[in-house]
N, C-alpha and C positions, 0 to 999 in steps of 0.2 A: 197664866200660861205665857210663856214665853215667845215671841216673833223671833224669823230669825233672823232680826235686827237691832237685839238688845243685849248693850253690854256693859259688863262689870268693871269698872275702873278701880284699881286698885294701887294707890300709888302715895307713897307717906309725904313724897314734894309737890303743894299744892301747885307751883305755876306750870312744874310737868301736867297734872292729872288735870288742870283749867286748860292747857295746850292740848292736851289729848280728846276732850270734851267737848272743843269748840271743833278742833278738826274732826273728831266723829260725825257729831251732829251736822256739820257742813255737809258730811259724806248720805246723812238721811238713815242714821242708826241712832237710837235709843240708848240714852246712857245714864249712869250712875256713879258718883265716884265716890268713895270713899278712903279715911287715911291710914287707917289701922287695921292690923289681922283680925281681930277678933270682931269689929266691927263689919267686917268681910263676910268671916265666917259665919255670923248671922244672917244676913242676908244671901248665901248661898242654901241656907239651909229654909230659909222662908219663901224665897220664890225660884222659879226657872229663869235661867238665862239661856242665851244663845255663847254669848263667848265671856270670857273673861280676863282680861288683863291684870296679871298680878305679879308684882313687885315684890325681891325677893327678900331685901330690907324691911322690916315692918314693925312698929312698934307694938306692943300686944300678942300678938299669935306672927310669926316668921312669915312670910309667901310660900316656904317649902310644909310648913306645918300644917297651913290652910288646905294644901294641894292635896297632904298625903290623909285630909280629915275626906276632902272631897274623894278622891278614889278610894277610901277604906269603906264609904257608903255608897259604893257604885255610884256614884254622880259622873257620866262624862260628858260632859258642859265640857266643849274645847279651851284649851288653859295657855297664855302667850304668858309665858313668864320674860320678867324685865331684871336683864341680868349687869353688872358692873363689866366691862372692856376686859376682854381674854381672863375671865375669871371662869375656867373652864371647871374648876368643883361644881359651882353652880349648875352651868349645864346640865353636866353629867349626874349632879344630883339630880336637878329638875326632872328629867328625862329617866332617869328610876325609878320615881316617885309618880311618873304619868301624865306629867305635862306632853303639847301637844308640840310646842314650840317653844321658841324661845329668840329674844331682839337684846340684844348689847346696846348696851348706855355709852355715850350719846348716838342717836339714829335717826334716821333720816323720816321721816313721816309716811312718806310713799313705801318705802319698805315694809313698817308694819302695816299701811291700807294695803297690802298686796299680801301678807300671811292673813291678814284677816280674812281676807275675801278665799284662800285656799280654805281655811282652817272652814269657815262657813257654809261653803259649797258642800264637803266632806259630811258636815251635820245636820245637813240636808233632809229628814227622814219622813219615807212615803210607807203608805200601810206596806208591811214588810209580807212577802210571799214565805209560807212555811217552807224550808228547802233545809235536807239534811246531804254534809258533805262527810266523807271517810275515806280513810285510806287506814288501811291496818287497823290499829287499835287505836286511833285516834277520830273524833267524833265531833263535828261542827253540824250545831245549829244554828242557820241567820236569820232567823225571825227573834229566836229568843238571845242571840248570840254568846251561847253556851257553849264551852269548850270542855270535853274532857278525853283522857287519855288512860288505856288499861281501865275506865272507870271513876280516874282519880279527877277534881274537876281540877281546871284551869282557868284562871285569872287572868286578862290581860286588857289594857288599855284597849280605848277604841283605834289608834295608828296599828297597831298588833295584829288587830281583829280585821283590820281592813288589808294586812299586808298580808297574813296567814289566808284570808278566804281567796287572794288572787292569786297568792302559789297554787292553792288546791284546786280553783280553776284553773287552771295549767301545769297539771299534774306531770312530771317524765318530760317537761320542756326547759332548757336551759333557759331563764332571764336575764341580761342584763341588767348591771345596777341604773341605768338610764332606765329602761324600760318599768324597772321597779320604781324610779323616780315619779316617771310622768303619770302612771295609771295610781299610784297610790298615793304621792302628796301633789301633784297637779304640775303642770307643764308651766305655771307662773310660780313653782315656787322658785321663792327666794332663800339662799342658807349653803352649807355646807354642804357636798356629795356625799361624803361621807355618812350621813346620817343613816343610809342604809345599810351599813354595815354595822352602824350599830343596833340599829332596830332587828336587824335577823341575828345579833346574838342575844338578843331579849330573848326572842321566838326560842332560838337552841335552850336557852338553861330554864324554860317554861316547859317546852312539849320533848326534849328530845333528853338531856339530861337525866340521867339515872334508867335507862331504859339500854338492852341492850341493842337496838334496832334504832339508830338513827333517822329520823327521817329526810331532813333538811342537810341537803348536800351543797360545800363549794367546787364548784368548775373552775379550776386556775386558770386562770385569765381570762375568762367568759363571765361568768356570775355564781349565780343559784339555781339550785334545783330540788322542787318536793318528790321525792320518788319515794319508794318501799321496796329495798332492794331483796327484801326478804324475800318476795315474791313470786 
């Protein structure tokens, strides 16, 4: 059983993954590091983690390969992937694929202790209250964290699931992409603003895509908005 102080090093440059090991442990986290994909991917599938850092270079099984084995078995263990300097395929694959975040090579240390600690907060998890959310034909349970829509289920990352259940708590209210910053990836994150726009076009081509009822609206020059204009 996993604390939520234990984490997966995954990284094929030993004096990286000994750097990263020694500053975890400094920090009072439980670690493990290994150099290869598939020697990863064994161990994700053998125990629980709390986080995992993985490297997108890897001999054996890729970091994107690993990533897309773990969310194809609904594992979402928060995922820091370690990406090469403005090599933005990576990202933007990462972040398809379901990673949680992502740190450019070479980085500063305190940077990723400060997504870690977002990333970890977020994973946080306490006996969950059964609570169903809806709006039109679309269907949110957070206990089981089931999404479906018309019927149809839905798939999505735990960032998704946590950005879709705050719209719907604030159903018919314009947000700010600040406000979607600080309540959904933490007012210490570190990264690009932008993230939120891309995370609500995940949302769009998930629940809204092939539907004639929209639900996820932009407000030009204010934000987002969940509403059911149908209504």
């Amino acid at each position: 059983m996993a604390t939520n102080r234990s984490i997966l090093i995954v990284e094929d440059e030993e004096k990286i993954a000994r750097v990263l090991k020694l500053e975890l442990e400094y920090e009072g986290y439980q670690t493990e590091s290994v150099y290869d994909g598939l020697k990863a991917w064994e161990l994700v599938q053998a125990q629980s983690w709390a986080l995992v850092i993985l490297d997108v270079m890897l001999p054996g099984l890729s970091g994107m390969e690993v990533l897309r084995r773990m969310r194809d078995r609904h594992d979402n263990t928060p995922v820091i992937m370690l990406t090469a300097r403005d090599n933005v395929v990576d990202k933007v694959s990462g972040l398809d694929q379901g990673a949680n975040d992502y740190v450019t090579k070479p980085f500063e240390i305190e940077e990723l202790l400060a997504r870690i600690r977002v990333n970890l907060r977020h994973s946080i998890t306490q006996e969950p209250t059964s609570h169903t959310i809806q709006v039109n034909d679309l269907i949110v349970q957070t206990a089981s964290r089931e999404v479906t829509r018309a019927g149809q289920d839905i798939t999505l990352t735990a960032r998704e699931f946590e950005l879709l259940v705050f719209l719907l708590n604030h159903q018919n209210q314009v947000l700010t992409r600040d406000q979607l910053l600080q309540n959904v990836w933490g007012f210490d994150y570190i990264g690009e603003t932008n993230i939120v726009d891309v995370y609500i076009r995940y949302l769009r081509q998930k629940m809204d895509k092939g539907f004639d009822n929209p639900l996820l609206h932009t407000v030009r020059g204010a934000g987002y908005m969940l509403k059911d204009r149908s209504s």
